[in-house]
N, C-alpha and C positions, 0 to 999 in steps of 0.2 A: 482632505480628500484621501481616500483609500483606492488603489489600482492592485486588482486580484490580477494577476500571470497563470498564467494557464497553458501547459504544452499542446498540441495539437496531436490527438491519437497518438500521446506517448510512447509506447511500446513500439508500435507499427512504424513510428518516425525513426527510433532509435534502429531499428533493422535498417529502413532506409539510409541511415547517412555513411554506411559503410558498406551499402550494396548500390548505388546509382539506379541498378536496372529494374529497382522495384518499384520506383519513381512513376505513378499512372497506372500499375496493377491492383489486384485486389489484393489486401494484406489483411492476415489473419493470428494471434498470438493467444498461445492454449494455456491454459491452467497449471499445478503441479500433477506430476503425471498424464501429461496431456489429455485431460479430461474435458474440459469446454473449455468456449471462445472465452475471453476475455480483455481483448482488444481488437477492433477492425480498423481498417482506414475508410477513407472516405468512399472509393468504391468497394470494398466488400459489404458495406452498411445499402450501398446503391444494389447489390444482388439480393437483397433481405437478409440474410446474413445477422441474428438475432444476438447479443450479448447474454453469454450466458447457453449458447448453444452447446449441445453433447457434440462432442469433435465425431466421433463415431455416427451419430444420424448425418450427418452434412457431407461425409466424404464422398457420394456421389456426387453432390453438388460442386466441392471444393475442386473436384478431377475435371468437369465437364466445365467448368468457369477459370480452369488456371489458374485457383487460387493457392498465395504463395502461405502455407504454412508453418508456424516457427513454435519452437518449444519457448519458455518463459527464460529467459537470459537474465538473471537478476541482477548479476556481478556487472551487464554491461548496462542494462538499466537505471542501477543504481549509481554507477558510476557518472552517467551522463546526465543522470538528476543532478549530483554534487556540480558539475560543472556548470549548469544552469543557476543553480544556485549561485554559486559564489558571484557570476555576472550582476545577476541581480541586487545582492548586495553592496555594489557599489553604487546601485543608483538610488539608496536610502538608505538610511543608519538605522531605518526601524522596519524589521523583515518579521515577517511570521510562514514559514515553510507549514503549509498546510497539509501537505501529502508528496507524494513523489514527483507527482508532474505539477503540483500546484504553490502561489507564494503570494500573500498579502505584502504590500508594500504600503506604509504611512506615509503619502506627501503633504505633509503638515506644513502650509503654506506656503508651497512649492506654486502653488497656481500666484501667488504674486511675481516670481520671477522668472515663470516660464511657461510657452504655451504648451499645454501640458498631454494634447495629442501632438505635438510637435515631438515632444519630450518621450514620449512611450511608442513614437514610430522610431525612434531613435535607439531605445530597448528593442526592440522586435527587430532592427538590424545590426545589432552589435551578438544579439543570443546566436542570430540565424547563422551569419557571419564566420561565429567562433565554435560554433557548437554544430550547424546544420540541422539544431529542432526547432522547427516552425512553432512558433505563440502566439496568442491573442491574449491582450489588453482591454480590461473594462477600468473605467474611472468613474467613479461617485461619490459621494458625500458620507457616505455608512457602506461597511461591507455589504449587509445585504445587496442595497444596489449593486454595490459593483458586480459583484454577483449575475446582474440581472445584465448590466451592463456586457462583462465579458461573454456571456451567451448572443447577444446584437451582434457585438465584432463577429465572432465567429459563426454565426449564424449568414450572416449578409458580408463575409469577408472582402468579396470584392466589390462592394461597395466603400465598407470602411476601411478596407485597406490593412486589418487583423485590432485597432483597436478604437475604440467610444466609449465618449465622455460623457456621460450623466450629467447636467452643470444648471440644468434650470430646474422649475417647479412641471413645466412643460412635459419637457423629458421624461422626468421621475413619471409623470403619468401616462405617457405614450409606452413606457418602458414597460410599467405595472399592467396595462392595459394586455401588452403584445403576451404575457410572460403567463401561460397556462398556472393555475394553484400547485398542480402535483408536481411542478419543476421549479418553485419554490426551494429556496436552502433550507433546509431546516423542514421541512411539510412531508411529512410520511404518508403511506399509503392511506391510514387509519386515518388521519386527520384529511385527507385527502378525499376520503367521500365521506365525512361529517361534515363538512364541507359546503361538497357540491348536492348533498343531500337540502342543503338551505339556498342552494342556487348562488353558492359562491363558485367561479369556476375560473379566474384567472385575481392577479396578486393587488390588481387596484380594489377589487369588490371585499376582499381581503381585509383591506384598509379601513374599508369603510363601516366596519361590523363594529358593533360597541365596545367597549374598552371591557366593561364585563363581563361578555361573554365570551371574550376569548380566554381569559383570566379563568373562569370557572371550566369553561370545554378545555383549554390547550395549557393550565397551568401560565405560572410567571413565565417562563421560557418561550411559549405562544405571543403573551403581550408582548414582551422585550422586539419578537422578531417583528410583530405590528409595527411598532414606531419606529423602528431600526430601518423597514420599508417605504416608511411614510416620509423621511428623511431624515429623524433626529436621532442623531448619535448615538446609539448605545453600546453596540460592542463595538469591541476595541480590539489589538492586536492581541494575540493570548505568548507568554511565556512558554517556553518546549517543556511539559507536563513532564512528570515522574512516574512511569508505567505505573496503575494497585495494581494489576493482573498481568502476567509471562504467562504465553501458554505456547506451545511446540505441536503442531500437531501435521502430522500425513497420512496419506492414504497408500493404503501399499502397493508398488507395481504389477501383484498378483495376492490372489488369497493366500494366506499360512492359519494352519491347526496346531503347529509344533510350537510347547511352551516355550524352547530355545530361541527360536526366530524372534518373536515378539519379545523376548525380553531383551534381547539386545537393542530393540528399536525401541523400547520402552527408557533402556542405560541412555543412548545415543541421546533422545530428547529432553531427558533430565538433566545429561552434559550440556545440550545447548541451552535450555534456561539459567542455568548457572552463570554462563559465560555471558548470558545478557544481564543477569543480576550486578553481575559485578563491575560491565561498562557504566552503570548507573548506578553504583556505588552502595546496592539495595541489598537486605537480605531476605528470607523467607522464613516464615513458623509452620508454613501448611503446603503441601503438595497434593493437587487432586490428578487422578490417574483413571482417564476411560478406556473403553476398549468396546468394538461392536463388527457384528457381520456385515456383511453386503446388503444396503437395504431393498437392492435391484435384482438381486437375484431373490425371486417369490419361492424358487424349488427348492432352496436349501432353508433349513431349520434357520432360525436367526434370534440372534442371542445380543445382547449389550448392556453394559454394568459401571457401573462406576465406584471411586470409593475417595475419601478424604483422610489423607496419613497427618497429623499431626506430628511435630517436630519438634524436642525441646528447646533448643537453644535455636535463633534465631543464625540462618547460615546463610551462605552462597560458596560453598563446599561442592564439586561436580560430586567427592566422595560420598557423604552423607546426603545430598539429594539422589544420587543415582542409587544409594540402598535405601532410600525411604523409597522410590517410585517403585522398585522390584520390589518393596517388601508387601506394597497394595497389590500390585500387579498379582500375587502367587495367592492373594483374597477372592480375587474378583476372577481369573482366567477359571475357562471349564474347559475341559475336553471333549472336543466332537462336534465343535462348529467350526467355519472355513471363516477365518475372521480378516478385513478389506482395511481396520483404520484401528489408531491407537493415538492416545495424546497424552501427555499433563498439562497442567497449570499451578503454577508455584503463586501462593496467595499470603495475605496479610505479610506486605511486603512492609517494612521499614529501613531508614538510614543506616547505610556498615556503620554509621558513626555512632548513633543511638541506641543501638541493637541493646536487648535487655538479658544478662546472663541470669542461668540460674545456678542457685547455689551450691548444689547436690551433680549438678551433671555438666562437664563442660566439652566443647569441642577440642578436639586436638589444635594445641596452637602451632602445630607448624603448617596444618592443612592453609594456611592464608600468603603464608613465601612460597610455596609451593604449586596453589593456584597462581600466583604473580609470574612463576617461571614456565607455568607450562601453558598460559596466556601467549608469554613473547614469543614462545617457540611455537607455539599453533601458529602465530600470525606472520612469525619469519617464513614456517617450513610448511605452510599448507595444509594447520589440521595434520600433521602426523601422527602427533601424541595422543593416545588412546588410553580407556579406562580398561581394566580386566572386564567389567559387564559386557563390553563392546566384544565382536570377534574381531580379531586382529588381523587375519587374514581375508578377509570379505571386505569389499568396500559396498556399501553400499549405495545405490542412486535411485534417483525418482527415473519415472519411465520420461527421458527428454531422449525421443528418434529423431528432433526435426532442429537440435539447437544450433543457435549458431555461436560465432566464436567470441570468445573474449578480448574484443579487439583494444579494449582499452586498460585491461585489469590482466593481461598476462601477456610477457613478453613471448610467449611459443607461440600466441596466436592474434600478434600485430597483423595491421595489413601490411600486403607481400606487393610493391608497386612495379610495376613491369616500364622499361622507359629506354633510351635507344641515345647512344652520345658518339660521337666521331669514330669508335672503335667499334661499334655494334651495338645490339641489343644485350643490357643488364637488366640481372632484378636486385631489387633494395628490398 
């Protein structure tokens, strides 16, 4: 049996467990640069409140509904995903972390000695408990199902109480039956009215389509999720993959035309792909580097380019990636357009260990102690250590007006608890 975990409006919960009084309002958590919605709670989704909404068209609506709105908190996000995690982990040896709010668990004959909604109400108060983010639990035979399963719990929460167990043939087709095609795992839009174009419109009729045809319309990956639905086991937990592609990319908190500004946002991001190369032990031969205007603004000229630097020796160098990205970046920039977004993407990534020199040209071998030292010191002292492409004196930020604090990943902005003992009122 497979039991997919599922945080409940992750973001929106994580705000709640250090704010009480958001507890029953509408909660709403915005993109980088607070640009759209990208998470709601249960009552912001009950005002229509659309995923994916421009924060800008809704702010009347956000004002005249009280709704609370939060900039993108990753540091606290991310940190309260790890702690979910690690809980989880101890109730199987076999985890597959599927995304931040998400986690496959293998109970691999776990249903012999335990009842195993007994078992997963038992998770859903030990997270809730320890963490204060709400879960739900599907349990099935194949992830797909569970899948289908943890949509039930959280669909009909109180009824089942946040988790359901898929466990007959019954089930499996009540489940397929209730479970629309386009909210299918794996069913994209495209397949999604090729589809219902043949009068397939929920995951049992699905099932029931020929083995060939899904083979020739939806490829082997199509079949696999057929049977994987029908209830024979095909996928299985997957191993934490090895990125091919890093890419860095934002949107600027304002337009810039000056080659100066963008290049240093161009340095900045080619620092940070490095810095993920190298937690994953990766290097790169190819950097690609975009850059474009505003596609929303119709009155200004609009311009956008890209270019692919090759690279000889195979690196994960901030040095040598941050002058290979300026070296495309000075190909591609023009003067005279108001430009909103820039990126790269470091590619044809292989093992530090493997990395293949060339004969004629080598990297500086001290740039690799060097990286090592100013790694521990970025992560002791906060990103101090900077590249010359970087300004030194500019910090840069995304446009976050609404964030909140880093209650769990910095000590300057714990929660501050107010509490009253025989002598008076103290704060801790």
């Amino acid at each position: 049996m497979f039991a997919l975990v599922d945080c409940n409006n992750f973001y929106a919960s994580c705000e709640r467990v250090f704010n009480p009084a958001l507890n029953g309002k509408p909660v709403v958590v915005l993109s980088n640069n607070d640009g759209c919605v990208i998470a709601r709670s249960n009552e912001a989704k009950a005002l229509g409140i659309p995923m994916g909404a421009p924060s800008f068209e809704y702010e009347i609506l956000f004002v005249k509904y009280k709704v609370n709105v939060f900039s993108s908190n990753y540091a606290l996000y991310g940190d309260m995903s790890t702690r979910v995690m690690n809980i989880l982990s101890t109730y199987s040896p076999d985890i597959e972390i599927y995304s931040i709010d998400e986690a496959f668990l293998k109970l691999e004959g776990f249903e012999q000695h335990y009842n195993l909604e007994v078992y997963s109400k038992e998770i859903i108060q030990n997270v809730t408990r320890s963490t204060g983010i709400p879960i739900s639990i599907g349990i099935a035979p194949t992830k797909s199902l569970a899948k289908v399963a943890n949509k039930i719990a959280k669909k009909f929460s109180l009824r089942t109480g946040g988790t359901y167990v898929i466990d007959s043939e019954d089930k499996i087709k009540k489940g397929l039956l209730w479970t629309k095609i386009g909210d299918v795992w794996g069913i994209g839009r495209q397949h999604e009215k090729r589809l219902q174009k043949i009068k397939v419109h929920n995951a049992w009729e699905f099932t029931q389509l020929p083995n060939q045809w899904v083979q020739k319309e939806m490829s082997i990956v199509g079949l696999r999720l057929k049977r994987d639905l029908s209830g024979e086991r095909i996928l299985d937990l997957e191993d934490a993959a090895i990125k091919k592609n890093i890419a860095v990319t934002r949107s600027f908190e304002k337009m810039y035309s000056s080659f100066e500004d963008i290049r240093e946002r161009v340095a900045t991001y080619a620092g940070k792909a490095a810095e993920k190369l190298r937690r994953q032990n990766s290097c790169c031969s190819m950097i690609y580097v975009f850059l474009h205007t505003n596609g929303f603004r119709e009155d200004l000229p609009q311009y956008r380019a890209n270019i692919a630097v090759h690279i000889p020796n195979p690196t994960n160098s901030s040095i040598e990636l941050i002058k290979a990205a300026i070296t495309g970046l000075e190909k591609i920039f023009k003067k005279g357009f108001q430009y909103k977004k820039a990126g790269i993407m470091v590619m044809n990534l292989t093992p530090a260990s493997q990395r293949q020199l060339s004969l004629f040209t080598a990297e500086n071998p001290k740039h690799q102690t060097l990286m090592k030292t100013i790694d521990r010191l970025n992560i002791r002292e906060n990103q101090k250590v900077k590249f010359a492409g970087q300004d030194l004196d500019r910090t840069w930020k995304m446009k976050q007006e609404k964030l909140s604090k880093r209650y769990t990943s910095c000590l300057n902005e714990v929660i501050i608890i107010n509490c009253s003992d025989s002598f008076g009122d103290r704060t801790f």
